[in-house]
N, C-alpha and C positions, 0 to 999 in steps of 0.2 A: 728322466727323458728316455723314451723307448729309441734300443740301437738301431742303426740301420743294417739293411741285410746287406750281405755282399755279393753282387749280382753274378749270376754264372755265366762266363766268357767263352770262348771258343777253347776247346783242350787242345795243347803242345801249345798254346800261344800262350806266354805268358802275360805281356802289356798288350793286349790287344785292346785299341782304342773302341771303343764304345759310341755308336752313332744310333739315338735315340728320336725314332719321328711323330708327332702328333698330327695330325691334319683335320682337317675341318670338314672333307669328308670322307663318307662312313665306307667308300667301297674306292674309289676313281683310285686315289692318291695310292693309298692301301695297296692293289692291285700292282698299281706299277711299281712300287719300293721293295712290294716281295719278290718280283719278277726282276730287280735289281741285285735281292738279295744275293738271288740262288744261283744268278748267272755272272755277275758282274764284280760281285764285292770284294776288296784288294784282299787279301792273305791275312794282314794283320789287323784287321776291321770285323767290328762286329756288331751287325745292324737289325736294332728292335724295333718293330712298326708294329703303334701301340692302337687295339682295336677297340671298338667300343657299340654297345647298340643300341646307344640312344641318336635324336637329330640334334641334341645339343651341341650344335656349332657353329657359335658365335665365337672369334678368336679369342675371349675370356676365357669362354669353355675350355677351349684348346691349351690353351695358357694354363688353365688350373689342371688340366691331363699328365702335362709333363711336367709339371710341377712336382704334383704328387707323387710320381714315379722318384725324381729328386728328391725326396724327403724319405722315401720307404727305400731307397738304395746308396749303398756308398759308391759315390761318384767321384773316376779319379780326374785330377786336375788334364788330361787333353780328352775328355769325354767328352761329349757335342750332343746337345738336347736340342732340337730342333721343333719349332710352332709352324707348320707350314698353312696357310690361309689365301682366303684369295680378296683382291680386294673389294669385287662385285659389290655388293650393295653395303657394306658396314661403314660407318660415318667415320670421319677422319679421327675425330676425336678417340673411340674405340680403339683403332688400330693403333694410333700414337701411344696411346696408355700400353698396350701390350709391349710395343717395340719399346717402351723406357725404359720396361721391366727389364725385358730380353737383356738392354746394351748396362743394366746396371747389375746384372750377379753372373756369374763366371758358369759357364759350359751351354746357355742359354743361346738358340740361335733366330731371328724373327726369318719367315722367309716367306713373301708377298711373292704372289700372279696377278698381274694385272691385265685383262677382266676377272681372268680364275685359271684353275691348273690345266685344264682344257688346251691354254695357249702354248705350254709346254709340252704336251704330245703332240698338238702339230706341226711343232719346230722340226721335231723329227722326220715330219714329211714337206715342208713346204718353210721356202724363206718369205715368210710375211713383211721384210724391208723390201721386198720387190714390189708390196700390193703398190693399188694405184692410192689416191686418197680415197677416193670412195668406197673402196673396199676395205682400208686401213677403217675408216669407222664405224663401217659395219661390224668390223670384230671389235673396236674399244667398246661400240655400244652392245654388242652380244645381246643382244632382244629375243626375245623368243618368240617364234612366230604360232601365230593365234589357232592355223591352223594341226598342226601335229604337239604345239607344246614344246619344243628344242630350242635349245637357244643355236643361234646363228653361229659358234664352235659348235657345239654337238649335231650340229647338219652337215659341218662341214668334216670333221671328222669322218663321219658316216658315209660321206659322198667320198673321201679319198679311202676308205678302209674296205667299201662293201656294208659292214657289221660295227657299228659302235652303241652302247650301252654304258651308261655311267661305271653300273655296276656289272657288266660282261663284254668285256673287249680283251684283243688278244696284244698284253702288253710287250712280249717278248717278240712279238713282228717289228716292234720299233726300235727296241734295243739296237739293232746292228749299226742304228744311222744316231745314236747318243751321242758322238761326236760332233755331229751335225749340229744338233740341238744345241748342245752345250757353245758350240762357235755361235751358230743366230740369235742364241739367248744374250752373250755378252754383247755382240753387238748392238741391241736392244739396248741394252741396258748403257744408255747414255750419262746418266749422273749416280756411278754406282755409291756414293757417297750418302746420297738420300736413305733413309730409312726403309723405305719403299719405293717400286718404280712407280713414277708421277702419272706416265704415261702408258701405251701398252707394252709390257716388259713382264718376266719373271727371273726368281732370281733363284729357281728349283737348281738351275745351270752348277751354282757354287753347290750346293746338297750331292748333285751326284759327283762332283767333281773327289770330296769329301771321303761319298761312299768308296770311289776306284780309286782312292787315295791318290791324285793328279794335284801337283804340285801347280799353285799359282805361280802363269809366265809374265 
């Protein structure tokens, strides 16, 4: 059986706990977790956001990314491998299968946006429990509108930012109000007990809580 490598942590840290991300996509997630990285990340934390160039991302895909990272590293018992995915279009079936995996081997973490991760940069700008209903389903259905190609988040985005692009947005403008987020995100999250939020919810909120090592109140 070939060994595992021992992965290189931060120097003067000895247990520096290890937070490992995969996401589903190739720039958006990416983009904000490095910008989490460099600015945000507790002392003794130390976070790999794992990149990739292909579009294979389906939460299998994602699931088989950090997996494999699992198996070519030794990983210590509070290390946190994280799948982050959105729930958009992938059938329940898919997702559940990921999330059994996730809740049946130790450092594994599932972590679902419902419609997509989208909804969690906006938290940072906008409490969406204020929308009215009809604007609450315009963002669960996130549609993309026929004529520019956006989905109904990335318009809106673009409309509070000036500039948004999947793959070029300025994540460190939102960073200062992640407290925000992270408060609108829990409250969302009505049945945190589910595998996934049911309804519009993400649960990115626990991930960065994780990264700034913020103890659950």
């Amino acid at each position: 059986m070939r060994q595992r490598r021992g992965f290189k942590r931060l120097e003067g840290v000895k247990s520096a706990r290890l937070i490992v991300i995969a996401a589903e996509g190739r720039d958006t997630e990416n983009i904000y977790f490095e910008a989490m990285k460099a600015s945000l990340c507790a002392s003794g934390v130390h976070v790999e956001v794992l990149h990739r160039n292909d579009d294979e991302s389906s939460p299998g895909n994602v699931l088989t990314q950090i997996v494999n990272f699992k198996n070519e590293y030794n990983i210590e018992e509070d290390d946190q491998l994280w799948v982050v995915v959105d729930r958009d279009k992938w059938k329940s079936k898919m997702l559940s299968s990921v999330a059994r995996y996730c809740a049946q081997n130790n450092n594994l973490y599932f972590c679902v946006s419902n419609p997509c991760f989208e909804l969690w940069l906006l938290l940072h700008l906008e409490d969406v429990t204020k929308y009215d209903e009809h604007k609450m389903k315009k963002l669960a259905a996130n549609k993309k509108n026929s004529k520019h190609g956006e989905t109904w988040l990335k318009k809106q985005m673009k409309t509070l930012l000036g500039h948004y692009h999947e793959s070029d947005y300025d994540a460190f403008a939102l960073l200062p109000t992640i407290g925000l987020a992270i408060y609108r995100a829990k409250l969302l999250d009505k049945n945190p007990a589910d595998r996934w939020p049911q309804s519009v919810g993400t649960r990115v909120y626990n991930l960065a809580k994780s990264i700034m090592d913020i103890k659950n109140d």
